[in-house]
C-alpha positions in Angstrom: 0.0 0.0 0.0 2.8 2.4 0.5 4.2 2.1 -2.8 0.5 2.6 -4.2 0.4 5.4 -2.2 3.5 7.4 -3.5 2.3 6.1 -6.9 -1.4 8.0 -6.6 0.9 11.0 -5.5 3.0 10.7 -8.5 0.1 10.4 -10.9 -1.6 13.2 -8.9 0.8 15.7 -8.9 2.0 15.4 -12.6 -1.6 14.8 -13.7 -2.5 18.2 -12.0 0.9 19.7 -13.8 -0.3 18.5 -17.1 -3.7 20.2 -16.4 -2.1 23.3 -15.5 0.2 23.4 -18.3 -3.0 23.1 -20.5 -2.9 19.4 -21.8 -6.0 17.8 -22.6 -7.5 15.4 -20.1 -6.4 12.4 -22.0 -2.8 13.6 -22.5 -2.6 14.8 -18.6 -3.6 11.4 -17.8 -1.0 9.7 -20.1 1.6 11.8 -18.8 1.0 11.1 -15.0 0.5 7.3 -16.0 3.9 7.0 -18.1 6.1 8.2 -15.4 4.0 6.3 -12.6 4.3 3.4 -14.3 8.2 3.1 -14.2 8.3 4.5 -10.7 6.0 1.4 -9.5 7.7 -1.3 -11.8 11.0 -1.1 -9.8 9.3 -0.5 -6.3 6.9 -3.1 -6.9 9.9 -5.6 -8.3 12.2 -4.8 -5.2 10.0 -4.6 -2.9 6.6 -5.7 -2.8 7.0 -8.9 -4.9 10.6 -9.3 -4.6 11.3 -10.8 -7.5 15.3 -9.9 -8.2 16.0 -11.7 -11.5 17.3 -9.0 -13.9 18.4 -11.5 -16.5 17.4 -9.7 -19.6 14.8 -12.5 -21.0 13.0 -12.4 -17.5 12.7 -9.3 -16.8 11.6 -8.4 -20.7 8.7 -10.9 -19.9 8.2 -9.2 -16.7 7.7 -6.4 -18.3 5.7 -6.7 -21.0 3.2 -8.5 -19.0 3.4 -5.3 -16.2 3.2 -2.8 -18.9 0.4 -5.1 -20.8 -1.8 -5.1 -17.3 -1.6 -1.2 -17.1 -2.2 -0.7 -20.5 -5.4 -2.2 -19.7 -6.2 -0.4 -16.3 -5.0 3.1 -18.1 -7.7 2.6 -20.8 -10.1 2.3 -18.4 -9.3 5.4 -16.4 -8.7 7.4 -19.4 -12.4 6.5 -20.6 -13.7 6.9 -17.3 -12.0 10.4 -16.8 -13.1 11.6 -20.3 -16.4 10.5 -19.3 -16.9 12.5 -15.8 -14.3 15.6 -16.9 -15.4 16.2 -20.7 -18.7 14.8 -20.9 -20.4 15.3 -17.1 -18.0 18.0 -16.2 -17.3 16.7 -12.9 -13.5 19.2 -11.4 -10.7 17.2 -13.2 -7.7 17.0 -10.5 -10.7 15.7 -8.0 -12.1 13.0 -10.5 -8.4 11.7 -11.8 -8.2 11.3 -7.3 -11.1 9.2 -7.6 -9.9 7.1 -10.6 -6.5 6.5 -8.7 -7.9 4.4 -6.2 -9.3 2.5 -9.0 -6.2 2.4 -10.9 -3.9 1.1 -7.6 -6.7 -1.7 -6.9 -6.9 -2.8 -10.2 -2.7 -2.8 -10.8 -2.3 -4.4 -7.8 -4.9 -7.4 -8.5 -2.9 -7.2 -12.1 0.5 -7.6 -10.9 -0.3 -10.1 -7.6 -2.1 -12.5 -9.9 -0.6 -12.6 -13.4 3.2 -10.5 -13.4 5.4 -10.9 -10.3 4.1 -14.6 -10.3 
């Protein structure tokens, strides 16, 4: 959980940079979600899941099913944030706080059960 939680600040805080900076809600969101995404591969590798094979085959493997499984979970969000920001016009930085719980359930579940296995 503590790793999720420093990831939801990650994705927060750039998301609400993005915003700021003028970027769309879809390209805020894939922004905060790029550079989350790294930060949580190696925190979740070392130490959640513990898994400390860098052999190059491995951890390609590793990786592509990590980055597959968020793929997934960022389409979602992004759909779900273009749906309450651009189409119901629920406040943006509040909604993409709401999504982030989501997001850290559903990439937990993801990597638990089918990367760091």
């Amino acid at each position: 959980m503590f790793f999720g939680v420093l990831s939801m600040i990650i994705g927060l805080g750039t998301y609400a940079l993005a915003i700021h900076w003028n970027s769309s809600t879809a390209g805020a969101n894939t922004i905060s979600t790029v550079l989350a995404v790294l930060f949580v591969y190696v925190t979740n590798k070392l130490f959640v899941f513990q898994t400390l094979d860098w052999a190059l085959k491995p951890l390609l493997t590793e990786f592509g099913k990590f980055c597959g499984a968020r793929v997934i979970v960022f389409l979602s969000e992004t759909a779900l944030l273009l749906l309450l920001v651009d189409v119901l016009g629920f406040h943006s930085v509040i909604m993409k706080a709401c999504t982030l719980v989501l997001v850290v359930l559903g990439n937990y579940l993801f990597s638990k059960f089918f990367v760091f296995t």
